[in-house]
N, C-alpha and C positions, 0 to 999 in steps of 0.2 A: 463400569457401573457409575451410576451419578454422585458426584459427591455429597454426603449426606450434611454436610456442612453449607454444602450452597443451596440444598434444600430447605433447612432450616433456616435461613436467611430470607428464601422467595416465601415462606409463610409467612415470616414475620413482617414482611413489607405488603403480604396480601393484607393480612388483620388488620394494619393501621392503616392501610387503604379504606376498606369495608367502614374502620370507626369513623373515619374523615368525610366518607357518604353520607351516613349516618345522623354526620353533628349538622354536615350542608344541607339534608333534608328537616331536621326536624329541630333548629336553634334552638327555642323556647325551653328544651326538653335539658338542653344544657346551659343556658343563659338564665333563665329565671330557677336552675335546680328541681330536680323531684324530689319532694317532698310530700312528704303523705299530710300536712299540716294545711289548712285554711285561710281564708282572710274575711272578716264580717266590717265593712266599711258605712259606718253612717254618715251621713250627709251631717247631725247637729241638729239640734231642737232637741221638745220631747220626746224619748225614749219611750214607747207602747210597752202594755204588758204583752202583746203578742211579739211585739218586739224581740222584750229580752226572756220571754220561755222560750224562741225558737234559739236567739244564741246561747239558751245556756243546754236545750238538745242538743244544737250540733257539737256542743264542745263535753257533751255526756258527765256533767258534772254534778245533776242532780241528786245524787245518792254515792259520787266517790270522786275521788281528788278532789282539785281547789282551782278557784281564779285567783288571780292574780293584779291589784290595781296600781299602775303608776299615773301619778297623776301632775307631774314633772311640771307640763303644759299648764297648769292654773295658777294664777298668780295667790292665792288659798288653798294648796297642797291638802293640808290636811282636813279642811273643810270636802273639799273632791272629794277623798276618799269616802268619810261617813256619807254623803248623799250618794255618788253611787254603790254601797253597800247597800244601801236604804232600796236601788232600784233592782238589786240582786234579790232582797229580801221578801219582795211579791212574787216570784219565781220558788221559793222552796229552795232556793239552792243554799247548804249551811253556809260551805267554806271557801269565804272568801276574806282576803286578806289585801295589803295594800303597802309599799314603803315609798317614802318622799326621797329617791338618790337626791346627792347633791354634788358636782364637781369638785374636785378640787379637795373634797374631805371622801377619809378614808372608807373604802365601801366594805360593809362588813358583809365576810363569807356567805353566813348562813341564809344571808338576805338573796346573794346573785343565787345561792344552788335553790332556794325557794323557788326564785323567777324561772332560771332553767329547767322545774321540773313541774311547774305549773301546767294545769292541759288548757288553760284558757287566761289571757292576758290583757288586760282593757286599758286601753289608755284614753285618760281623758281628756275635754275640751280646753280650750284657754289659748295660747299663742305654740304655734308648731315650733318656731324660731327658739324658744325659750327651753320646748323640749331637746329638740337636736339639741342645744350648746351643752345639756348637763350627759347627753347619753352616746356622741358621736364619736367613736374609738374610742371607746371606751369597754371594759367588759360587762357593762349593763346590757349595751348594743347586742354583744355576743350573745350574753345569756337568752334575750329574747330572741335572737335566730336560730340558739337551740333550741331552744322551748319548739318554734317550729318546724325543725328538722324531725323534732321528737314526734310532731303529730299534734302539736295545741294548735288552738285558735287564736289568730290576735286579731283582735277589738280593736276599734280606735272610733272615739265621735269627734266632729269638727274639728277640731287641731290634731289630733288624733286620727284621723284619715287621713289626712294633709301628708301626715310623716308616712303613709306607705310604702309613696315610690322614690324611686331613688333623684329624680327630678321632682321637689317640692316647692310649691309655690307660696312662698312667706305672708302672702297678704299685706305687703308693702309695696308701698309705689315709690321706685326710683328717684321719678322726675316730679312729682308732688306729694311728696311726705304731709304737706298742711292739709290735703283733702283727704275729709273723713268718712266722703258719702258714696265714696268706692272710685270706681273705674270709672269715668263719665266722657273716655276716650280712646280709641285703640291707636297706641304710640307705638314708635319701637323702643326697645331698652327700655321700659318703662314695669313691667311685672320682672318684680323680685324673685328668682329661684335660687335654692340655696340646696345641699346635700341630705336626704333623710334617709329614712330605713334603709329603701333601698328593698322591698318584697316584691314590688312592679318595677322593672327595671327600663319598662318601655311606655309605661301610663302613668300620667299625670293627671294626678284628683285634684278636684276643687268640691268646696261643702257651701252648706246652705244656698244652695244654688238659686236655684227661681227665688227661693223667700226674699233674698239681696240684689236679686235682677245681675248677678253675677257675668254675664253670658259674653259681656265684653272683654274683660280678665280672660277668658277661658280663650274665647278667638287669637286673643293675641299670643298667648302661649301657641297656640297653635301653628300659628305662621311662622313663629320664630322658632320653635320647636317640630317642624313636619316631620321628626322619625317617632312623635311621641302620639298616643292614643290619649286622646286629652275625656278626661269622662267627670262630668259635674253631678254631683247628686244634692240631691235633696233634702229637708229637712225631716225630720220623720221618716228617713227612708236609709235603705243601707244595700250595696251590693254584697253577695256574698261568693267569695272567690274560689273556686276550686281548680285550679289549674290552672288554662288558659280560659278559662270560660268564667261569668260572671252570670249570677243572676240577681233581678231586683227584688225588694222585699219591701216591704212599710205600705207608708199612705199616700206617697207623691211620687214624680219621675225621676228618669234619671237620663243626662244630654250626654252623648258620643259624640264628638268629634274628630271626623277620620282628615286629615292633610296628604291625600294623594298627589298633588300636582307638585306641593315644594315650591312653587312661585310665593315669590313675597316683592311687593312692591312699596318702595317709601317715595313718599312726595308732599310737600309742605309739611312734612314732621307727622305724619301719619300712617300706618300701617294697611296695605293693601295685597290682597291674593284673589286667585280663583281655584273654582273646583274645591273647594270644601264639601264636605259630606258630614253632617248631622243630621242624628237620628235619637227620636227619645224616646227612651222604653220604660214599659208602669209594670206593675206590682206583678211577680211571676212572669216575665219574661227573661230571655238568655240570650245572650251576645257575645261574642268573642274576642276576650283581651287583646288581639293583636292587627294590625292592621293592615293584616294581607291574608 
C-alpha cells in the first residue's frame, strides 16, 4: 500500500503549486490586495455638488457612520478642515469629523481608532511632500489602510491624490528648484518621486492636469518609470477606483499613459523614448489600472 505519508506530502506540494499558478496568473489580485474598500481621486479645483453626493453615496454615509478629514497636506490644517466640512455640508452628510496628526508628537488613541473605523477618509489639498513626512510608518499610515481593508473610501484632492500610489510625484523639480511655472522640459532625473500611500502600487497620478498643462511632468515619469501606468487627472474631475478598473467622474478628462516599449533615450540632457500610448478618457468612461 502507498505510504500515506508520501501522500500527504505530493498534496501538499500539489496546493502550493495550484496557489503559485494562481498568484502567476492573476498578480494585481495579490500585489495591490483584495480589499472590498475604494479609491475616489480628484484631479484638485472645485469640488461639484454632484461631485461630492456621489462620494458621499459610494461611501453610504449619508444617514450612518462618519468621514473622516486629514488635512496634513495644507499648510492651514485647521482652516482645511472647516472648509471641507463646509463642502460635506451641501450633501446632507452629518458626521464628519477631522484631526491635524502631527509627527513627532504623541498620537492619541481614540483619534487613530476614529480613522480606522471611519467608512470614508478625505484627505486634503496642499503639498503631498508635507503629508507623507507627518504619516509614513507611522500608525496614522496603518490606521488608513485599515480603514480600507475594512471597506472605507479614501478621498484625496490634489496633494491628496498624489499620495495614492506608492510612486508619488512631489511636484518638485530636481534640476530647477527656482522654476515656478512648472515643467517647461523633459530632462532625466529631473521629476521628484518620493514614497506615498502606496493603494496604486503600479500607477502614478498627477493632478490638475490640463488646467497646469502638466503633460510634460507626466511624460517624463513615464520614460523613467515604464513599469508604471502614469494617469493625470484633472481639475474638477476625479477617478473612481474599484479594483483594477477605474472610472472617470466630474467635468474634465482624464490622460493614461501606457510605456510599452521601455526605450528611453538621453542626448544633450534631454529625455527621449518611442512607442508611447496615451489615451484620454471623459466623464463615465472605464479603463484598466494595469498595463497589460
Amino acid at each position: 500500500m502507498p505510504d500515506k505519508n508520501y501522500a500527504m506530502k505530493n498534496t501538499f506540494r500539489i496546493t502550493i503549486l495550484i496557489a503559485m499558478l494562481l498568484i502567476s496568473l492573476c498578480p494585481s489580485a495579490f500585489c495591490q490586495g483584495k480589499t472590498s474598500g475604494k479609491l475616489f481621486i480628484i484631479g484638485g479645483g472645485n469640488r461639484t455638488a454632484a461631485m461630492m453626493n456621489e462620494l458621499v453615496d459610494l461611501a453610504g454615509i449619508r444617514s450612518s457612520s462618519y468621514a473622516y478629514i486629514l488635512p496634513m497636506a495644507s499648510a492651514t490644517p485647521d482652516s482645511s478642515i472647516i472648509w471641507t466640512k463646509e463642502d460635506f455640508a451641501g450633501t446632507g452628510a452629518k458626521k464628519v469629523t477631522g484631526f491635524n496628526f502631527q509627527r513627532g508628537v504623541s498620537l492619541p488613541k481614540v483619534q487613530l481608532d476614529s480613522l480606522k473605523n471611519a467608512r470614508l477618509i478625505f484627505i486634503s489639498g496642499g503639498d503631498q511632500d508635507r503629508f507623507m513626512s507627518v504619516v509614513l510608518n507611522t500608525p496614522v499610515m496603518d490606521a488608513i489602510h485599515q480603514a480600507y481593508k475594512n471597506g472605507a473610501v479614501i478621498a484625496g484632492t490634489s496633494a491628496g491624490a498624489a499620495v495614492m500610489s506608492k510612486k508619488m510625484i512631489t511636484g518638485n523639480q530636481k534640476k530647477h528648484p527656482e522654476i515656478e511655472s512648472g515643467f517647461v522640459s523633459m530632462e532625466p532625473d529631473n521629476v521628484e518621486i518620493k514614497e506615498g500611500l502606496g493603494f496604486l502600487t503600479d500607477v502614478i497620478i498627477d493632478q490638475h492636469f490640463i488646467k497646469r498643462q502638466r503633460l510634460n511632468r507626466l511624460v517624463a515619469a513615464s520614460i523613467e518609470n515604464p513599469e508604471q501606468l502614469c494617469v493625470g487627472i484633472d481639475e474638477s474631475t476625479a477617478i473612481v477606483v474599484d479594483g483594477d478598473y477605474a472610472t472617470v467622474t466630474g467635468i474634465s478628462s482624464v490622460v493614461v499613459i501606457r510605456n510599452n516599449s521601455k526605450f528611453k533615450k538621453i542626448e544633450n540632457g534631454l529625455l527621449g523614448t518611442e512607442g508611447l500610448q496615451l489615451s484620454v478618457y471623459l466623464p463615465g468612461q472605464k479603463f484598466k489600472l494595469r498595463k497589460f
